[in-house]
C-alpha positions as CSV (number, residue, x, y, z in Angstrom):
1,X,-54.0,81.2,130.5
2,X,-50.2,81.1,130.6
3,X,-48.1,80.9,127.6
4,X,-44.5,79.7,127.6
5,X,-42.1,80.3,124.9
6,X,-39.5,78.4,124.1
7,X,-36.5,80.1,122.7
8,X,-34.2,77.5,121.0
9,X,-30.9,80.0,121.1
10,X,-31.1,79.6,124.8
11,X,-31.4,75.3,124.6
12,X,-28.5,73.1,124.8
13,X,-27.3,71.9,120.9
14,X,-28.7,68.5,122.1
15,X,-31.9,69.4,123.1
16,X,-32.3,71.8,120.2
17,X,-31.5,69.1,117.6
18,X,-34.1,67.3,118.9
19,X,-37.1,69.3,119.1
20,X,-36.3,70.5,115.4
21,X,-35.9,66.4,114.6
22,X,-39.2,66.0,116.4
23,X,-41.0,69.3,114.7
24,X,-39.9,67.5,110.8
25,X,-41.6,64.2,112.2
26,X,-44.8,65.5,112.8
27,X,-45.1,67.8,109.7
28,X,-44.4,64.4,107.6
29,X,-46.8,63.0,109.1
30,X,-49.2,65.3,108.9
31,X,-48.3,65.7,105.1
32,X,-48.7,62.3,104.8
33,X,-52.3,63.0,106.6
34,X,-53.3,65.3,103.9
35,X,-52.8,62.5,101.1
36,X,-56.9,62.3,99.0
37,X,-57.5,59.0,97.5
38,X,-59.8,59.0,94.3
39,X,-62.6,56.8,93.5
40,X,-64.5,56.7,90.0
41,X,-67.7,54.9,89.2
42,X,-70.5,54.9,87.7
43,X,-74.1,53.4,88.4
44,X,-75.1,52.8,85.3
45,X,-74.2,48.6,84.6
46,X,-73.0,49.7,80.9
47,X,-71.5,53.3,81.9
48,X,-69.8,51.2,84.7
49,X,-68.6,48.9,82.1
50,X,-66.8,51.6,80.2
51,X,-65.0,53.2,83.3
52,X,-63.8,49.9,84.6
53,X,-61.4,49.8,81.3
54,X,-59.8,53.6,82.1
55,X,-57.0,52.8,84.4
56,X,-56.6,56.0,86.7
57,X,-54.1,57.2,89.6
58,X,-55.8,56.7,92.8
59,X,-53.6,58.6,95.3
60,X,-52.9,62.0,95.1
61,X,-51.2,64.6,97.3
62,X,-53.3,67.5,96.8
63,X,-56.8,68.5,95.4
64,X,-55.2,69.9,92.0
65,X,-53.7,66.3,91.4
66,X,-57.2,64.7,91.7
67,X,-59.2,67.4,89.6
68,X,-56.8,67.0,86.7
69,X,-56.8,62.8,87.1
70,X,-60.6,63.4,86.9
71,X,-60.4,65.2,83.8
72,X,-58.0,63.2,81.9
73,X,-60.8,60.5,82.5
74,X,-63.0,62.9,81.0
75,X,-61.3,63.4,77.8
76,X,-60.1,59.1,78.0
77,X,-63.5,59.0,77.4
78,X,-64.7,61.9,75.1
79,X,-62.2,60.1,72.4
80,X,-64.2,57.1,72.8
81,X,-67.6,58.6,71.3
82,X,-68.7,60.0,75.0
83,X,-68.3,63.7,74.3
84,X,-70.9,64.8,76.3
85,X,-69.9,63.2,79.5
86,X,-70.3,64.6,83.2
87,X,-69.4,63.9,86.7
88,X,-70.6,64.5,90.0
89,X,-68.2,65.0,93.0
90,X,-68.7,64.2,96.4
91,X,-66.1,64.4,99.7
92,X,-65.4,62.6,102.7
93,X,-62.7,63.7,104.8
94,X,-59.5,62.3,102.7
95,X,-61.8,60.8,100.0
96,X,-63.3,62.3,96.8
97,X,-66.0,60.1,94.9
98,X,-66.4,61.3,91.2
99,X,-69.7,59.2,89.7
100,X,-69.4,59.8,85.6
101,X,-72.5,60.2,83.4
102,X,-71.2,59.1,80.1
103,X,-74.6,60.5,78.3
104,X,-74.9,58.9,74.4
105,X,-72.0,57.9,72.6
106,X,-71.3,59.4,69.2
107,X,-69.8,56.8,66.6
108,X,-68.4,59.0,64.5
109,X,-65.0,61.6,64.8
110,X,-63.9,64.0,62.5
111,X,-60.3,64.8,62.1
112,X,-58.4,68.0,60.6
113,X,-55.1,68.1,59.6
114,X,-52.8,70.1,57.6
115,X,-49.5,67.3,57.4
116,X,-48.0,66.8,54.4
117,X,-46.8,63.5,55.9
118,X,-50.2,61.7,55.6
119,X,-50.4,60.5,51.9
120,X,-53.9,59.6,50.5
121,X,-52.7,55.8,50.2
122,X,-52.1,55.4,53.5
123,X,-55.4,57.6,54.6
124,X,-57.3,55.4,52.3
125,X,-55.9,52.2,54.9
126,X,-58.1,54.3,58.0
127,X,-60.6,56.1,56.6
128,X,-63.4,55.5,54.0
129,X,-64.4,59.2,54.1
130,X,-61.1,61.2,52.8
131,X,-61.8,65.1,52.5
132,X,-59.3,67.6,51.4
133,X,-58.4,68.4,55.2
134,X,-60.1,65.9,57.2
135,X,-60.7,62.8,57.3
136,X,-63.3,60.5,59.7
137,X,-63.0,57.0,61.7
138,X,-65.2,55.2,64.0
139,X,-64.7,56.3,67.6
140,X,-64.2,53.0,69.2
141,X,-60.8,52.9,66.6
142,X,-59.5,56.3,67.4
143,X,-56.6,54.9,69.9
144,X,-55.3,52.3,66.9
145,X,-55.9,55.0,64.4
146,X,-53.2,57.3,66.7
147,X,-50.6,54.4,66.7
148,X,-50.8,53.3,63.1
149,X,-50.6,57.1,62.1
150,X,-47.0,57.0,64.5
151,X,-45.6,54.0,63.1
152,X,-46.3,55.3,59.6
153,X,-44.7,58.7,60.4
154,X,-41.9,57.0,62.1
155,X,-41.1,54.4,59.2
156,X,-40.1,57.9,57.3
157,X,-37.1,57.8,59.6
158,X,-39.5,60.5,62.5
159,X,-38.0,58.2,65.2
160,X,-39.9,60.1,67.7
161,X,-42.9,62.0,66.3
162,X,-45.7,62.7,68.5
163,X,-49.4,62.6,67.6
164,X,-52.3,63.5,69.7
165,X,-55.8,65.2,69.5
166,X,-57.0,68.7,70.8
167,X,-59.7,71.2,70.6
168,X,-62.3,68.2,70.5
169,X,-66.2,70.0,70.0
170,X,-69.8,68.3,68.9
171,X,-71.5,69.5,65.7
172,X,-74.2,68.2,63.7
173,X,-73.7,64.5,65.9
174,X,-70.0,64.1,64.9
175,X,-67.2,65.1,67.1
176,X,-64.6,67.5,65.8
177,X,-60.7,67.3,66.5
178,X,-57.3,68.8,65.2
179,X,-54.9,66.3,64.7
180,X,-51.3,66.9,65.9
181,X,-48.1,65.5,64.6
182,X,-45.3,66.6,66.2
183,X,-42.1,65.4,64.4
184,X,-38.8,64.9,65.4
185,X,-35.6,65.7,63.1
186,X,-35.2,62.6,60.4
187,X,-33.0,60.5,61.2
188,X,-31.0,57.7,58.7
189,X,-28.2,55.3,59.8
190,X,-25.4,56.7,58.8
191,X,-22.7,54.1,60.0
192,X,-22.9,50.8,61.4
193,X,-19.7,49.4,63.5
194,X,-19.2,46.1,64.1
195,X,-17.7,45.0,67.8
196,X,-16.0,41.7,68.1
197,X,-16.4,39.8,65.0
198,X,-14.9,42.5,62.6
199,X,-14.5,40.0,59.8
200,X,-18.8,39.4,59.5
201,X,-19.5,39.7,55.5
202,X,-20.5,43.1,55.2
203,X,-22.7,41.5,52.1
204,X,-24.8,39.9,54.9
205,X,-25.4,43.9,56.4
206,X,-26.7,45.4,53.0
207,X,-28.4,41.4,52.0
208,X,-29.7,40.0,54.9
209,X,-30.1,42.7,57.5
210,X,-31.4,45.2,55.2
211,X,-29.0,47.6,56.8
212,X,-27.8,49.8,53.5
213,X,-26.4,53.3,53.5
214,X,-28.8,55.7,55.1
215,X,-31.1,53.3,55.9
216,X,-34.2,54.8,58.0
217,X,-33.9,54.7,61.3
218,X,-37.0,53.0,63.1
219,X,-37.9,53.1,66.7
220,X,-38.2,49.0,66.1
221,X,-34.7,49.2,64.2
222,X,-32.8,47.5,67.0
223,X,-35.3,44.9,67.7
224,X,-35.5,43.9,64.2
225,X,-31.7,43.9,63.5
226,X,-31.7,41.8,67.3
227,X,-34.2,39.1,66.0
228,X,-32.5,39.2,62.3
229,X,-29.1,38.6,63.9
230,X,-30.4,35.7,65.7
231,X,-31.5,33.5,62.9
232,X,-27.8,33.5,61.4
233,X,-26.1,30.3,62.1
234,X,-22.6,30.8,62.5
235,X,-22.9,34.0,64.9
236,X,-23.8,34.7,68.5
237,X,-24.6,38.1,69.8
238,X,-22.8,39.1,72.9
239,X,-25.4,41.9,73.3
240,X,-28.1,43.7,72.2
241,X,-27.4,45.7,69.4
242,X,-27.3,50.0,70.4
243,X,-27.2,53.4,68.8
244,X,-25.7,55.9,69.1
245,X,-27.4,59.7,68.3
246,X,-25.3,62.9,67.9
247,X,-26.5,66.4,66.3
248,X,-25.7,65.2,62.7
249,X,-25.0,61.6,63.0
250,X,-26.6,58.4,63.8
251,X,-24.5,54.6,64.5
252,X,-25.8,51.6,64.8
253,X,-23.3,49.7,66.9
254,X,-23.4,45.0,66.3
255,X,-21.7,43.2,69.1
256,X,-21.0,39.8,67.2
257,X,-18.7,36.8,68.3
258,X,-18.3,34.4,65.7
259,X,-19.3,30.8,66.0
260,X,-18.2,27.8,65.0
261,X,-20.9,25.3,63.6
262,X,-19.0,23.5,60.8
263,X,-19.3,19.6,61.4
264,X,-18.1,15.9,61.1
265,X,-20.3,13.5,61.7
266,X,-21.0,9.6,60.6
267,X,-23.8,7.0,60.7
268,X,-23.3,3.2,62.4
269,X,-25.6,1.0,61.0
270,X,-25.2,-2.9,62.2
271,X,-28.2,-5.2,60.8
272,X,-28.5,-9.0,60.0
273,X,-28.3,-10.2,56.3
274,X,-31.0,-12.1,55.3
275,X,-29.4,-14.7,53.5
276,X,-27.1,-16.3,56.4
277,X,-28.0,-13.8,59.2
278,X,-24.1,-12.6,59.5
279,X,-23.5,-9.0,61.1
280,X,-23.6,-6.4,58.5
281,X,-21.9,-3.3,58.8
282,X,-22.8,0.0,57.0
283,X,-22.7,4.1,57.5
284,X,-21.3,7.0,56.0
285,X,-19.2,10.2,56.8
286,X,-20.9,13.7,56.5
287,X,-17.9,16.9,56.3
288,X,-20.2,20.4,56.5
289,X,-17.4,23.5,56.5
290,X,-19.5,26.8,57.4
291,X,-18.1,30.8,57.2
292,X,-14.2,29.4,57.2
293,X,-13.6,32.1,54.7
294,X,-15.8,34.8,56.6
295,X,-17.7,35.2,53.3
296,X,-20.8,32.8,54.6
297,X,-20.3,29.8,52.1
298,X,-21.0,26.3,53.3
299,X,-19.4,23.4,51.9
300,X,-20.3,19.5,51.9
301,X,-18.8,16.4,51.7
302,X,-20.8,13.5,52.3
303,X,-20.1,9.6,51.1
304,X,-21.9,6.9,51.5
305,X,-21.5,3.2,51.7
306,X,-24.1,0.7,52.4
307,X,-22.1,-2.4,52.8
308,X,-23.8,-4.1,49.1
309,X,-20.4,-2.7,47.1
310,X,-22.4,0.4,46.6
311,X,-21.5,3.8,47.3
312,X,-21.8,7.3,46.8
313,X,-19.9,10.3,46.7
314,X,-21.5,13.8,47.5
315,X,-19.8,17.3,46.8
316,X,-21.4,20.8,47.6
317,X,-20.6,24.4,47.2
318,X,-23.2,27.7,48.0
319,X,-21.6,30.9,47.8
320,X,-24.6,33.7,48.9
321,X,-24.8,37.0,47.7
322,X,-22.5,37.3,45.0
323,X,-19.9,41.0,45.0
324,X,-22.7,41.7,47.4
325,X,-25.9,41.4,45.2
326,X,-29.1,39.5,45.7
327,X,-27.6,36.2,43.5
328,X,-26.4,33.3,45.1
329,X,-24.8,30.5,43.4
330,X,-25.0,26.7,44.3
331,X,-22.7,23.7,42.6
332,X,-22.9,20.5,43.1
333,X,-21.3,17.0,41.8
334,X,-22.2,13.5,42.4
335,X,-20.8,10.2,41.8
336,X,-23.1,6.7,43.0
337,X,-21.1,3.3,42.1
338,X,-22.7,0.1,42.0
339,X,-20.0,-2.4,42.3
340,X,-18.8,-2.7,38.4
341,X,-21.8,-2.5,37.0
342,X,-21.8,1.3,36.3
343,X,-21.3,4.9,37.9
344,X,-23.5,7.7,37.8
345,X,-22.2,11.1,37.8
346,X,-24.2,14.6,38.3
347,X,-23.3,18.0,38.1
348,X,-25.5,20.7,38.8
349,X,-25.6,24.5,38.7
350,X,-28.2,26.7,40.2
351,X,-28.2,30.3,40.3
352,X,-30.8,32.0,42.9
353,X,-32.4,35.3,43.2
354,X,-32.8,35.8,46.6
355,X,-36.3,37.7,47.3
356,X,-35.9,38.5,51.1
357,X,-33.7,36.8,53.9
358,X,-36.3,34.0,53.6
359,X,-36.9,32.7,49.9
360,X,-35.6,32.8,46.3
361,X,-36.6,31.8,42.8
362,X,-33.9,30.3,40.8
363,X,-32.6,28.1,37.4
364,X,-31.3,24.9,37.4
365,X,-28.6,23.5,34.8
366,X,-28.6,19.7,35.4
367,X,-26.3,17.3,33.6
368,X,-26.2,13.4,34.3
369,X,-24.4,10.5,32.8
370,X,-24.5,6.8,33.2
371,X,-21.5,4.9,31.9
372,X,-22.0,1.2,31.6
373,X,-19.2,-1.7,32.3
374,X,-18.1,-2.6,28.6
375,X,-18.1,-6.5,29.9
376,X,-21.4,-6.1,31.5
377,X,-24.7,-7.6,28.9
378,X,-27.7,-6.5,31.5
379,X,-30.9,-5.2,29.2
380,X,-31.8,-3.3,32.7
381,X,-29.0,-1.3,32.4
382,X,-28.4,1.4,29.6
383,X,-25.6,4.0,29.4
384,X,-26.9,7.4,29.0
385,X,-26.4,11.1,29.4
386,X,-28.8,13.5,30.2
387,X,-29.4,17.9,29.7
388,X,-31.8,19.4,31.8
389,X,-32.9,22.9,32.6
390,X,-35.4,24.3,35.1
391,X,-36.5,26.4,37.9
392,X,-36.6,26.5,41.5
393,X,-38.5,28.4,44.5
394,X,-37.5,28.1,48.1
395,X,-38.8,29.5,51.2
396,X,-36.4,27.8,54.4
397,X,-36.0,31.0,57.0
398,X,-33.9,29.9,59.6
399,X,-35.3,28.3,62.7
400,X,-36.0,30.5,66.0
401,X,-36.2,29.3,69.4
402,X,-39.7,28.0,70.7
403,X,-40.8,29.1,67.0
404,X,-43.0,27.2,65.4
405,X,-41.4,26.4,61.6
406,X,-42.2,25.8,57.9
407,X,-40.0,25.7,54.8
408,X,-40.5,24.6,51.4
409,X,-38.7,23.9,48.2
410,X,-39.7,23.0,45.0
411,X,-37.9,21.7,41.3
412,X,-39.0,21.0,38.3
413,X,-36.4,20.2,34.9
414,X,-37.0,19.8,31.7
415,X,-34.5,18.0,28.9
416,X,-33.4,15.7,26.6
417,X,-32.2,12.0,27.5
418,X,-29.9,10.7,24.7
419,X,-28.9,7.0,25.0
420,X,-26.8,5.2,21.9
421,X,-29.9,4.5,20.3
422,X,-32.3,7.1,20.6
423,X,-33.1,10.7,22.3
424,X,-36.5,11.6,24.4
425,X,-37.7,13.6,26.4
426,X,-36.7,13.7,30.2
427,X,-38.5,15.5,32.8
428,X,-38.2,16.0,36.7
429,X,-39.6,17.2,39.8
430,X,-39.1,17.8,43.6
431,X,-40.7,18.9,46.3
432,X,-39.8,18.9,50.3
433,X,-41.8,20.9,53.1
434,X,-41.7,20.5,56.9
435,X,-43.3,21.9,59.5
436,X,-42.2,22.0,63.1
437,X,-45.4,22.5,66.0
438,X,-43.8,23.5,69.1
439,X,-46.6,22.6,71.2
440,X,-44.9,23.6,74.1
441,X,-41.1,24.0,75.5
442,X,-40.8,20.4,76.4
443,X,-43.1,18.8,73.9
444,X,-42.9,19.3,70.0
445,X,-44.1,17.6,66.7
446,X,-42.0,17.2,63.2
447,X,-43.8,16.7,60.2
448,X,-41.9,16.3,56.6
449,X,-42.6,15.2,53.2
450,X,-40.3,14.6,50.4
451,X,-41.1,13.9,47.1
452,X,-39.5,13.0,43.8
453,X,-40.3,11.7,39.9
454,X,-38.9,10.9,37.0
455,X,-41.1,10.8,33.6
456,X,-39.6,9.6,30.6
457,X,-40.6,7.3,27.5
458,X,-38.2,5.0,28.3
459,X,-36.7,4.2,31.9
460,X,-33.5,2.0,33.0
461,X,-33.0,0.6,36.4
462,X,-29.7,2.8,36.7
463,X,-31.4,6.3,36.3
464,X,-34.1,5.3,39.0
465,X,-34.0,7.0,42.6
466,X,-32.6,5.2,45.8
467,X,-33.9,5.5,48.9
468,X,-34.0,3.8,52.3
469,X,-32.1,4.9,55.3
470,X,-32.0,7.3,58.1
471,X,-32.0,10.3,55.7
472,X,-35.1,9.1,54.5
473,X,-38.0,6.1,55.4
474,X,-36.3,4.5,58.7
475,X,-35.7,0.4,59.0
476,X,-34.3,-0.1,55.6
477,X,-31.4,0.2,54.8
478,X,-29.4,3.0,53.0
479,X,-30.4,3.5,48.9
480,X,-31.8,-0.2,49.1
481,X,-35.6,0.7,47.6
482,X,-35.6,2.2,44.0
483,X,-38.4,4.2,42.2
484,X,-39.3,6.1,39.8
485,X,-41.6,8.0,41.9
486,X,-41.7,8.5,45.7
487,X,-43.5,9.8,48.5
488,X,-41.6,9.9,51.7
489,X,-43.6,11.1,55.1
490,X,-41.6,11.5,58.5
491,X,-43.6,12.4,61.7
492,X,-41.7,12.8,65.0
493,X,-42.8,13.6,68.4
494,X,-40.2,14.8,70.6
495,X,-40.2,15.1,74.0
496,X,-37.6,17.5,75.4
497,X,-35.5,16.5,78.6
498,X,-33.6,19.9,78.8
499,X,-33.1,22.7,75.8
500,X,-30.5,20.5,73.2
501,X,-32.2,16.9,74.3
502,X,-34.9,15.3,73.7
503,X,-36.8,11.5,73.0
504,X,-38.5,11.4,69.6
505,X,-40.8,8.6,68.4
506,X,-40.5,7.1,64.9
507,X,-43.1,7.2,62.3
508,X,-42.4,7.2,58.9
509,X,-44.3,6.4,55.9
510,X,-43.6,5.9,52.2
511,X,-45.0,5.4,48.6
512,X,-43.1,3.9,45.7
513,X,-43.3,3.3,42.4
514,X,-41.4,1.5,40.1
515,X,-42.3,2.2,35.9
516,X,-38.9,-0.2,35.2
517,X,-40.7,-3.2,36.6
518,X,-44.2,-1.7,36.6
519,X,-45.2,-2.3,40.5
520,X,-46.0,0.2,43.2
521,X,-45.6,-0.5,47.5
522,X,-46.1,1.1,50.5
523,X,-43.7,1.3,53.4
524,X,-43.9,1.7,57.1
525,X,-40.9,2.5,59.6
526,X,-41.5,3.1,63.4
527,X,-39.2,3.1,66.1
528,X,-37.8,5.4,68.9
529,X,-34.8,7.6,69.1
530,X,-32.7,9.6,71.6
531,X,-30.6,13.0,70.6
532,X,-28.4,14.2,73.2
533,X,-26.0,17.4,72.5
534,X,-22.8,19.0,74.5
535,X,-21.0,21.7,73.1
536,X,-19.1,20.4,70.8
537,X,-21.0,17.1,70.2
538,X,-24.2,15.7,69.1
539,X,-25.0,11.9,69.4
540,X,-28.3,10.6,67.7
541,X,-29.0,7.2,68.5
542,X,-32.3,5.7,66.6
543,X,-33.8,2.0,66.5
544,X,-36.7,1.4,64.1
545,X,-38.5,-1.7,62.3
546,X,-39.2,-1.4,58.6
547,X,-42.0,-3.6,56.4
548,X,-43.5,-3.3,53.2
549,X,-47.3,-3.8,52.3
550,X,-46.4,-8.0,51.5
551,X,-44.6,-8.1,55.0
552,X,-44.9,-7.8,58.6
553,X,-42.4,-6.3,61.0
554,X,-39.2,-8.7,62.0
555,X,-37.1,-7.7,64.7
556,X,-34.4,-9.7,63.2
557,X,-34.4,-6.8,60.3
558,X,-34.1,-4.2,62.4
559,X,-31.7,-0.6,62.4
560,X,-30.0,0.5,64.6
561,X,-28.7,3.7,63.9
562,X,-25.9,5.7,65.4
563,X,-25.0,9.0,64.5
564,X,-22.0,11.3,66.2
565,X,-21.6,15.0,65.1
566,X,-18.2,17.0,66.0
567,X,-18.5,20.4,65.8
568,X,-15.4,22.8,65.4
């Protein structure tokens, strides 16, 4: 047979740079050739069962890479109880078939340990058998038992502690294992920089974030501070929060952009008057200033006049976290002037003790007085003033996006009523939940209740609640039902057009009663509404019916409601 032999040093450049290109080619491609592709089953209906949850690399390029694939199956499944399990192999050309025999499961595992990390409390939250260096769990938890024994390491500030099993062995029908906990140096946060909005109330770090001076750092750190950061109103992130490790040193890094939600808005209400059907007009101006001093206060300004010469005068002051402390403060004074009958002022005080981000407990200093006109000779009417104390709990976490939401708030005051004749006891109580269903994003259901009494001896018609409105029961008019007891219900289904608008339905529901006059009614509003928001405006247009339980629903009496919010 004749041989020839090519010897590239005497081929052109040309030629030789192709026969090497061509030479690369074909080893690829036989590489590529030599690729083994792995295939695990079982035979057995419940051993097949168990294998189908393993997920396992299929393609390998070399036997090595399939034999240890094979045996990380193998020990997958010795930590579920199948200690005992074996495989048979079998090849065909490029493909290996591996067909496990998982053999009888053991229920029980055994772990040692010698980590002064794992405190009997928290063993006694795995483990109902707690030995001196061991403890045992089931073996169908040992995978959850491995992650709740991380993220208890790691909330000692181990941001990246490794635990893991080895030296597993069968005795007596319980397996055996060492547990390993590998921890990382402790790490605190020892600085956290704000980018952008620099003027942020550091009270709200230490307060609301729960970021205080070497706070321990958490793998979920950042997520937490992310979602946290979210549910304040008058900031927008312009990214993620970030850290930064050195040797001795860990910064959390904030990029915050402040945010303008303070807001002017006012209420057009046109409606017929019953007694010669003339065009009625009525409304009121709302002023809500939020974070213009940088210190997270909120102040509001709200009057009211409901076209029957009676109006009202609102004033609002809440200053959170006190020099930085878990008290927060809220003042309040209000005047309501019927004509020149009388005027009703109230000032209130109420201290909180803020709990978490979410609720506080609180006391209540309430003092009202009623002044009657000297020329006025009404026995309904009776000048009075009015001390009362009390307490207060509130839960009201901030709303998140495609959330679903509840908050609640209730107050209850105690005192003493003294009128020019005589002095009794006064009490009072209040209570307001809601509950937001986000069914899905376009379609959502608002559900709120707000009650309120008054119990006292002796009751005049100038200390009794006013409702009515669009703040309350929709299709009456603003403060225009009083009672000495209420029960307002407000249901709303809204269907979203887009994120900020949506069409809401109007079904509202009330319960009144009235000790001055001794009677009791219930109330129904319905209608339909439309919000629509820009960015820097919010228009709420509503239309709704009201009747009482003696009357039936008049178009005539209807409200129409307009409301336009200015943000700035």
């Amino acid at each position: 047979m004749y041989i020839h032999t090519i010897i590239l040093n005497d081929l052109k450049p040309s030629l030789k740079f192709t026969l090497l290109l061509l030479s690369f080619v074909l080893s690829c491609i036989n590489s590529y050739s030599q690729n083994f592709e792995l295939k695990i089953y079982s035979k057995d209906s419940i051993n097949k069962s168990v294998i189908d949850t393993i997920a396992y690399k299929t393609l390998h390029l070399n036997k090595k890479s399939v034999y240890n694939e094979i045996d990380s199956v193998s020990n997958i499944l010795s930590l579920k109880g199948f200690i005992n399990n074996s495989f048979i192999l079998e090849e065909k050309d490029s493909l290996i078939f591996c067909s496990f025999n998982l053999n009888r499961r053991i229920d029980i595992i055994r772990l040692y340990f010698n980590d002064i990390n794992l405190e009997e409390s928290f063993l006694k939250t795995i483990s109902k058998n707690i030995q001196k260096n061991y403890f045992e769990i089931p073996t169908s938890k040992i995978q959850l038992t491995l992650k709740l024994i991380s993220s208890y390491i790691e909330s000692k500030g181990y941001s990246f502690v490794k635990v893991s099993l080895n030296k597993l062995s069968l005795s007596n029908n319980i397996i055996t294992a060492k547990l390993n906990i590998d921890l990382s140096n402790r790490r605190t946060v020892d600085k956290v920089i704000i980018k952008g909005y620099t003027d942020f109330p550091k009270k709200y770090l230490t307060r609301y974030l729960g970021l205080k001076e070497n706070t321990i750092f958490k793998t979920n750190l950042l997520k937490e501070t992310q979602e946290n950061l979210n549910t304040i109103p008058f900031i927008t992130q312009i990214k993620n929060p970030e850290v930064l490790f050195t040797k001795d040193s860990t910064t959390l890094y904030l990029y915050l952009k402040k945010k303008s939600i303070s807001q002017f808005d006012g209420v057009i209400g046109f409606s017929n008057s019953k007694n010669d059907n003339t065009l009625k007009v009525n409304g009121y101006i709302n002023l809500f200033l939020n974070n213009i001093f940088n210190t997270g206060e909120s102040i509001r300004l709200n009057w009211i006049n409901n076209g029957n010469e009676k109006t009202t005068l609102n004033l609002n002051v809440i200053t959170p976290y006190i020099y930085r402390s878990k008290i927060s403060t809220s003042g309040s004074f209000n005047i309501y002037k019927q004509d020149s009958s009388y005027i009703n002022t109230t000032t209130e005080l109420k201290i909180k003790f803020n709990m978490d981000r979410n609720q506080s407990i609180g006391s209540i200093f309430n003092i009202e007085n009623s002044n009657i006109s000297s020329t006025l000779n009404i026995n309904n009417f009776q000048s009075f003033k009015k001390t009362l104390f009390g307490l207060s709990y509130n839960y009201r976490p901030l709303i998140l996006e495609d959330k679903n939401h509840f908050s609640l708030e209730v107050e209850y005051l105690t005192g003493k009523k003294n009128t020019n004749h005589l002095k009794n006891n006064n009490n009072k109580a209040y209570f307001f939940v809601q509950y937001l269903f986000h069914l899905n994003p376009k379609n959502k259901i608002l559900f709120k209740s707000t009650a309120e009494l008054i119990n006292t001896s002796e009751i005049s018609e100038n200390e009794l609640y006013r409702i009515g409105g669009i703040n309350s029961i929709r299709g009456f008019e603003d403060q225009s039902i009083l009672a000495s007891k209420y029960t307002v219900t407000n249901i709303e289904y809204q269907f979203h057009t887009n994120e900020t608008n949506y069409l809401y339905t109007i079904t509202d529901f009330a319960y009144t009663n009235n000790n001055y006059i001794k009677s009791s009614n219930n109330l129904i509003g319905i209608g339909l509404g439309y919000n629509f928001k820009n960015q820097n405006t919010n228009i709420n247009i509503s239309y709704a019916l009201g009747k009482t339980k003696m009357e039936v629903f008049k178009f005539n009496n209807a409200k129409l409601h307009i409301k336009v919010s200015y943000y700035f």
